[in-house]
N, C-alpha and C positions, 0 to 999 in steps of 0.2 A: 793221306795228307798229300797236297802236290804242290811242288813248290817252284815260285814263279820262276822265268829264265836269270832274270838278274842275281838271283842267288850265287855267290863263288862256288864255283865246282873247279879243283887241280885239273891242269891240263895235263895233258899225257895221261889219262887215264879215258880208256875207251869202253871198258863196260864197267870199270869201277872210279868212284871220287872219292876226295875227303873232303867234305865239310862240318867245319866245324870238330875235325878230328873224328868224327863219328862216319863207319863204313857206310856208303850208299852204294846201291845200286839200281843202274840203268832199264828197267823191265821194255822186254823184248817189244813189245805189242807199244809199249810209247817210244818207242826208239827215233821211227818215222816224225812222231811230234817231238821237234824241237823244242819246245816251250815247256815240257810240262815234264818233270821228272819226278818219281814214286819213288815216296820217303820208306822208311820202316819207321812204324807206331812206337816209337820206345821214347817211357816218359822224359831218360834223361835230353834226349833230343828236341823234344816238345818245347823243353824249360829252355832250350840254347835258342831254340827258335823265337822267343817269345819276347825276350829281349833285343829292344831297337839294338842297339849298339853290340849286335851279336858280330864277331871276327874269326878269322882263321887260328891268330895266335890270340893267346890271352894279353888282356893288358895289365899291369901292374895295379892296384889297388895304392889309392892316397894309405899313408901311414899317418895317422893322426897324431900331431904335436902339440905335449901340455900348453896353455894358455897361461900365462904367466900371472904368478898372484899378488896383487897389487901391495907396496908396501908404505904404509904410513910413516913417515915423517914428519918430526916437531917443525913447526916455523917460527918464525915470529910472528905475533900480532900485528896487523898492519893497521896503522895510526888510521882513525876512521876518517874519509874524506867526507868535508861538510856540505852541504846540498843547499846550506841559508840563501832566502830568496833577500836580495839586498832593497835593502828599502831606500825610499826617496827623501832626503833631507828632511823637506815637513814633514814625514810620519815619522822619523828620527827625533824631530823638535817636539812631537806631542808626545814620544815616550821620553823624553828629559825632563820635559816640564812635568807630565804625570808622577813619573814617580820621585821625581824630584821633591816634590810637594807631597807625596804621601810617606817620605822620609824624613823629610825637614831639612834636605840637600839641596846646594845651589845647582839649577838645571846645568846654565852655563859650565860650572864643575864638571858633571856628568860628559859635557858634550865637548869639553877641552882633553880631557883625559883619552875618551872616545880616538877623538881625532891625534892623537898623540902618539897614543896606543897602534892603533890598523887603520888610520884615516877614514874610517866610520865604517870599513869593512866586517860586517860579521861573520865573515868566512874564513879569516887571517887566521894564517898559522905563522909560529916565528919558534925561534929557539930550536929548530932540528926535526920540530914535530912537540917539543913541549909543551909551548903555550900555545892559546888558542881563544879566537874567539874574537870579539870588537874590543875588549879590557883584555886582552892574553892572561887568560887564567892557567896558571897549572891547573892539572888534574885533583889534585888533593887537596886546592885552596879551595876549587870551586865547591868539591865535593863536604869537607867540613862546613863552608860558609852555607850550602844549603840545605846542610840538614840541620845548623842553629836555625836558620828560617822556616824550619818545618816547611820545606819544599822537596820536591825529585832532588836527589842529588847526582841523577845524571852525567858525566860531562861532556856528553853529545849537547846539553843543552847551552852550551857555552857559546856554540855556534847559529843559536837564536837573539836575534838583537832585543825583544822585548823583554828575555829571562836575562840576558845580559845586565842591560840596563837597571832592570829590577832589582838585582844580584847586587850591582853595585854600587845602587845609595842604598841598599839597605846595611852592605858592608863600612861603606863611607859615616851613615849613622849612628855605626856601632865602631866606633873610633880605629876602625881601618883601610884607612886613607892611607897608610906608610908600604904598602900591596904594590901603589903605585909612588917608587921614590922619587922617579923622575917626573912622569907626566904629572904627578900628583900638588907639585909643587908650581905649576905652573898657572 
């Protein structure tokens, strides 16, 4: 084995080095060539040479640190934010009148209330995160009122103007109109 010049060889050692902690020595007949110094064959040497990052001293080895195990925590529910695409007055007026008419409710009702309620918003939230929707339904009025309607009783749906609407002449038809005390009077 011979190994290039660049290799560390301790100075002050003239027929013997340490590299790599392991005895070397200088053979007579390459002494003349500077460049080229004759190893001894021993596997453990082989293995020090073979690694890049082979050094004089050793270096420390990382210690490997547990990775911390994630801990679940309760939260709260966070009140769902609504994504309703808001519609444009005439398509507002076709769903009052629609289903106005397929309850037996006066549209203008439907649309006085509406506007009372979130000024035709169906993405209104009011009460803290309670109510919701274009009529501000609680959650358990909307929820009761549509499943007498044999519909989803979702209450993400509250935040749909056309379920809204729907919701609330068919409520209004079924003598609960008192839902809305204030706007309902108007």
């Amino acid at each position: 084995m011979v190994l290039p010049q660049a290799m560390p060889v301790h100075s002050g050692a003239q027929s013997q080095g340490q590299v790599l902690g392991i005895s070397t020595e200088v053979m007579p007949e390459e002494a003349s060539n500077s460049s080229q110094l004759s190893l001894p064959e021993e596997p453990a040497f082989r293995a020090a040479l073979s690694t890049p990052e082979a050094s004089a001293e050793p270096s420390p080895s990382p210690t490997p640190s547990p990775s911390p195990t994630p801990v679940v925590t309760s939260s709260p529910t966070p009140v769902p934010t609504p994504t309703a695409a808001q519609l444009a007055p005439h398509e507002l007026d076709a769903l009052f009148q629609k289903y106005g008419a397929e309850y037996g409710v006066s549209w203008e009702k439907l649309k006085v209330i509406a506007k009372c309620e979130s000024g035709y918003r169906a993405n209104a939230i009011g009460g803290g995160g309670l109510y919701g929707g274009m009529y501000q339904y609680v959650a358990s009025t909307w929820i009761s009122t549509r499943k007498a309607m044999g519909l989803d009783p979702n209450p993400d749906l509250r935040f749909n103007a056309e379920e809204a609407i729907r919701t609330t002449a068919w409520k209004i038809a079924h003598g609960g109109i008192g839902a809305w005390p204030v706007c309902g009077k108007k």
